[in-house]
C-alpha positions in Angstrom: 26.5 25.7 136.4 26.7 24.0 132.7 24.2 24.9 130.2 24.1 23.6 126.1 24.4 25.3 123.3 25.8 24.6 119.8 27.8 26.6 117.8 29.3 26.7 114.3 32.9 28.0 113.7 34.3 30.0 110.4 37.5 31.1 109.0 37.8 34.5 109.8 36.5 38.3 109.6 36.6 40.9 107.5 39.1 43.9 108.9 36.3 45.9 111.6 33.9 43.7 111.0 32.1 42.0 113.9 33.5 38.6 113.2 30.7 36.2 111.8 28.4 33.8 114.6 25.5 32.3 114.6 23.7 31.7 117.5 22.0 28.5 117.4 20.6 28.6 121.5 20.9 31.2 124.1 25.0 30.8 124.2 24.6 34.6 123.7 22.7 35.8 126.5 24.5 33.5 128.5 27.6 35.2 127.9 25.9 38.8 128.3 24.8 37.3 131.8 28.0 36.0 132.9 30.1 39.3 131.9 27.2 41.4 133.5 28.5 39.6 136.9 32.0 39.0 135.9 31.8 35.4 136.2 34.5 33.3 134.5 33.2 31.3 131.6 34.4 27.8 130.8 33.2 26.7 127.1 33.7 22.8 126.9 33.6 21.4 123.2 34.7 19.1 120.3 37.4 20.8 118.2 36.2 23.2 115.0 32.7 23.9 116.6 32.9 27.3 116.9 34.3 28.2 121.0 37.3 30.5 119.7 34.8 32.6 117.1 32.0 32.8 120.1 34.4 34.5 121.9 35.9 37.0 119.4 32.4 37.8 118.3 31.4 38.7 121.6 34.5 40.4 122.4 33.9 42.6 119.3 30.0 43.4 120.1 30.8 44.3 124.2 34.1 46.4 122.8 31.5 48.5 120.9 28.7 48.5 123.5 31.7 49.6 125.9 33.7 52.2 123.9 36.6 50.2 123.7 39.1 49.5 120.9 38.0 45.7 119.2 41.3 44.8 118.7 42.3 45.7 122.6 39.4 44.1 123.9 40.4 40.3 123.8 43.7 38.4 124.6 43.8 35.4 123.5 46.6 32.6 124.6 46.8 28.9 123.4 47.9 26.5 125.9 50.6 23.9 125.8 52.7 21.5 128.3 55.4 23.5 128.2 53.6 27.2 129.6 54.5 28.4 132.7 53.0 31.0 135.4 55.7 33.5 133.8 54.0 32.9 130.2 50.8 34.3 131.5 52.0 36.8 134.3 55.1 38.3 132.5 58.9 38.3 133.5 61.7 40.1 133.6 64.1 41.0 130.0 67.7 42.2 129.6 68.2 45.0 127.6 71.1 47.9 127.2 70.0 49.7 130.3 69.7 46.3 132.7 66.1 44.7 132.8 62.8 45.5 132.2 59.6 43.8 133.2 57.6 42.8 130.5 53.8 42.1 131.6 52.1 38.9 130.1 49.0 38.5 128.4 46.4 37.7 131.6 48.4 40.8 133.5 48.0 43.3 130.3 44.1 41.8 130.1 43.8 42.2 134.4 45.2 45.9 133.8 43.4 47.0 130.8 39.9 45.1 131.3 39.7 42.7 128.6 38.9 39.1 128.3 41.3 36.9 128.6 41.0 33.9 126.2 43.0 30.5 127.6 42.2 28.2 124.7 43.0 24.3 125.5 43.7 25.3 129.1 43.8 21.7 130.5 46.9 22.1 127.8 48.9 23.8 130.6 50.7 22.4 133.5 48.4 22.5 137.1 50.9 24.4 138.7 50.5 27.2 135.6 46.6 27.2 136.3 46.7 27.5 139.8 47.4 31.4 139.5 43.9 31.7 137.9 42.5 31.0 141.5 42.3 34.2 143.1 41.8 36.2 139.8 38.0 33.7 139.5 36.5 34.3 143.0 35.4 37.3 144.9 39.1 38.4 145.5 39.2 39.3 141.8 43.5 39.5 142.2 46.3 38.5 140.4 49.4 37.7 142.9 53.1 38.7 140.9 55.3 37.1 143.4 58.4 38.6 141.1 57.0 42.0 141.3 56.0 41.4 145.1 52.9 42.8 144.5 49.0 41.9 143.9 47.3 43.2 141.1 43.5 44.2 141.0 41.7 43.1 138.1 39.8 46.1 136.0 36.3 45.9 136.3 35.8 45.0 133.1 38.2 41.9 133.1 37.2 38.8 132.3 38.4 35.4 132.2 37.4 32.6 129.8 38.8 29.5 129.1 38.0 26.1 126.8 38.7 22.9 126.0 37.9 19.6 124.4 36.9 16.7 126.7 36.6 14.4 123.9 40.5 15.0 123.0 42.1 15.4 126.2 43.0 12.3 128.3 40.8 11.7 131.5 43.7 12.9 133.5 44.3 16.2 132.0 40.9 17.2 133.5 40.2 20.5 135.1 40.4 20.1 138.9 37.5 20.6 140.6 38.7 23.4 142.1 39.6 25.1 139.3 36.4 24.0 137.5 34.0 25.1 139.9 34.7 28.7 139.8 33.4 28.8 136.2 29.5 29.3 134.2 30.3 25.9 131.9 28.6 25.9 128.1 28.8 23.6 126.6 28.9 23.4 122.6 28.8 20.8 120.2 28.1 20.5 115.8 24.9 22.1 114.7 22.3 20.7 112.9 22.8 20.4 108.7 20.5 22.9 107.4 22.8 25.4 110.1 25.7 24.1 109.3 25.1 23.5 105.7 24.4 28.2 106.3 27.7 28.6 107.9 29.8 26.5 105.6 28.2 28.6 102.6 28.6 31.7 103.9 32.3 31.5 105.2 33.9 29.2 101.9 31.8 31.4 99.6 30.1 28.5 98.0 26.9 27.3 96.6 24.1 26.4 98.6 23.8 23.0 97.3 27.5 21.8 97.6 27.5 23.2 101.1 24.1 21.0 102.1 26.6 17.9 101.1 29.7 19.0 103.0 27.2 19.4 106.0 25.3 15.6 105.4 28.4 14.1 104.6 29.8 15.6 108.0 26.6 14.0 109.9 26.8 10.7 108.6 30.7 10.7 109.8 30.4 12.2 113.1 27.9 8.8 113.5 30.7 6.6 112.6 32.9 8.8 114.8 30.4 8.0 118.3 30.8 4.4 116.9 35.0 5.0 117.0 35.0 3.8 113.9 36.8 7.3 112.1 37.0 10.7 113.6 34.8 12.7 112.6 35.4 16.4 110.4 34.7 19.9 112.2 32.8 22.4 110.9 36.0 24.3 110.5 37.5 21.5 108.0 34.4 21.6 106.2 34.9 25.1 105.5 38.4 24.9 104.6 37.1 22.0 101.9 34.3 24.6 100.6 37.1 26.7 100.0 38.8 24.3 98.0 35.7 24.2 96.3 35.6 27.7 94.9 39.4 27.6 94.4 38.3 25.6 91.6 40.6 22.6 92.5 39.8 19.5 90.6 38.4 16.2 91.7 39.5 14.7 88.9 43.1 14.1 89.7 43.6 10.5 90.1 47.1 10.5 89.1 47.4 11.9 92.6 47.5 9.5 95.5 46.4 12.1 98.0 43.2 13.0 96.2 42.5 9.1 95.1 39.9 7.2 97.2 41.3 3.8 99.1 39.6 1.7 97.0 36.2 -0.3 97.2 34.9 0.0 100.9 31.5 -0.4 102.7 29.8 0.0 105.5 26.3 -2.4 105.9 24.3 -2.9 108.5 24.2 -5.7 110.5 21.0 -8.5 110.6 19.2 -11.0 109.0 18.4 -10.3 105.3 21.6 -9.4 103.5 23.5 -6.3 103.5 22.3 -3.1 103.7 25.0 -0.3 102.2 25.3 3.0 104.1 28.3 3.8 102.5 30.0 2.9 99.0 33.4 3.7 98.0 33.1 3.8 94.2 36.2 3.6 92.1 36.0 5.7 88.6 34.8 8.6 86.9 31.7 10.1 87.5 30.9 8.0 90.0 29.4 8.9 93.3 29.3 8.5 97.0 26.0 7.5 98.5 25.2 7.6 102.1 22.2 6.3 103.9 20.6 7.6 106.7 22.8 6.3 110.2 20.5 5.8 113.0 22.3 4.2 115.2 26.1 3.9 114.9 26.1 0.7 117.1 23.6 -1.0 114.4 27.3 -0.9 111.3 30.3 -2.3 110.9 32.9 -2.0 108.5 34.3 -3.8 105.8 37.8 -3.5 104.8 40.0 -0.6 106.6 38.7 1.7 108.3 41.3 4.3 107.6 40.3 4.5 103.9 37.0 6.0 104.7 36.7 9.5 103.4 37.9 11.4 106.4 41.0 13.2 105.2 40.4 16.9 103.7 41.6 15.8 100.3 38.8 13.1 100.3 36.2 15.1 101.6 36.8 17.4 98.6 36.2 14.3 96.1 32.9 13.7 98.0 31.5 17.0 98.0 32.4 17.6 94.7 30.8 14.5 93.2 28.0 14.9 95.5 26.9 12.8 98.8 23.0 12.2 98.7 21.1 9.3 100.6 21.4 6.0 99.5 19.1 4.2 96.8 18.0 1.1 98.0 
């Protein structure tokens, strides 16, 4: 079951305040649909778009909807190489009076009946995810082999997990087994004028340098489908916004880390010359222009690809100075 949506990802929330989303398809009702039923949720997506914030906003809204404490109502556990089945299901500590079993984060969520968050999960080792089998079918369990005892999972549990395909290596793929027992959504970068919203709202900027954050992030992400740079997130464009209003100065070229690479262009291939798409202008007061990428396939580059504006610090020069379509 996969269906699309795309999402856009911010900074963070105001204390009690539902944390900010906005829904660009029916990623909502979706979710509402899934947790109605209780069926896992698998959100597949490129880094910065916006999976971790769909979950905490809908974690806040059902905590209200369902009398429950927002801050209670989702666990949320980052996944690495290195986690183990005892990382998730708890384990036993010394102390002054002997040992004491300490319950992990997917055993306080099966308990209490919130949703478990298991962000990056191809992250963690197959023999770590295997546990979540029993606990995503109709058996609704969690096995503790070092408590010798099986755990049923609150009626209001429920598990969701994410990841980026486009990072992870082909072979830290979810199983199919372990895949199949999930609704997928898949999310991906919204369009400018949404993004362009989002960027303003959670940097606290102005609307006009937030429209060339979100064009400038456009044209890149079409060099990054031609794997020619990797393209920003929505969540790095924020973070440069916020640059922005701190006031920090473009103007610094005594400093190598905010100083372009130097002349660079991209032009489009064909009869008739070159075409610029991208200029990397040396100087004061001079700007970046960017034409209109169609097809990624159609450029190449000239000079070093690394010294296309893709850092933070560079992307702050742009936007500042302004990124509008190229005069031809």
């Amino acid at each position: 079951m996969a269906e699309t949506a795309t999402a856009v990802a911010g900074i963070s929330a105001e204390h009690g305040d539902a944390p900010f989303y906005l829904p660009t398809g029916d990623e909502v009702e979706l979710f509402r649909a899934a947790y109605a039923r209780r069926i896992p949720v698998l959100l597949k997506g490129p880094t910065g778009c916006g999976k971790t914030r769909f979950v905490e906003h809908m974690a806040w809204h059902l905590a209200q909807e369902h009398g429950r404490i927002a801050d209670e109502a989702l666990v949320t556990v980052t996944c690495h190489d290195d986690m183990t089945a005892s990382d998730l299901v708890g384990r036993y500590l010394l102390n002054a009076d002997g040992t004491q079993w300490l319950d992990g984060p997917l055993t306080r969520a099966v308990r209490t009946g919130g949703i478990c968050y298991l962000d990056e999960v191809v992250e963690a080792r197959k023999d770590t995810t295997v546990i979540l089998h029993a606990l995503t079918d109709h058996r609704r369990i969690l096995p503790v082999e070092r408590l010798g005892t099986t755990i049923e999972a609150h009626p209001d549990f429920l598990l969701v997990v994410s990841y980026n395909p486009g990072y992870q290596a082909s072979f830290k793929e979810l199983k199919p087994s372990t895949r199949q027992r999930f609704m997928a959504v898949e999310f991906g970068y919204p369009s400018v004028e949404m993004e362009a919203e989002i960027i303003a709202h959670e940097a606290e900027i102005d609307g006009l340098t937030a429209q060339s954050l979100a064009f400038l992030a456009k044209q890149l992400r079409n060099l990054d489908e031609a794997d020619v740079i990797d393209g920003p997130s929505t969540r790095l464009l924020i973070y440069v916004g916020a640059l922005i209003r701190s006031g920090v100065s473009a103007a610094r070229e005594h400093d190598p880390a905010l100083r372009p690479g130097g002349h660079r262009t991209i032009a489009r291939r064909g009869p008739g010359g070159r075409c610029p798409a991208l200029h990397d202008h040396r100087g004061p007061g001079r700007r970046y222009y960017l034409g209109e990428i169609c097809d990624p396939r159609e450029y190449h580059v000239i000079g070093d690809p690394r010294d296309l504006p893709e850092s933070l610090a560079q992307l702050y020069v742009v936007a500042r100075n302004g990124a509008q379509p190229a005069r031809r």
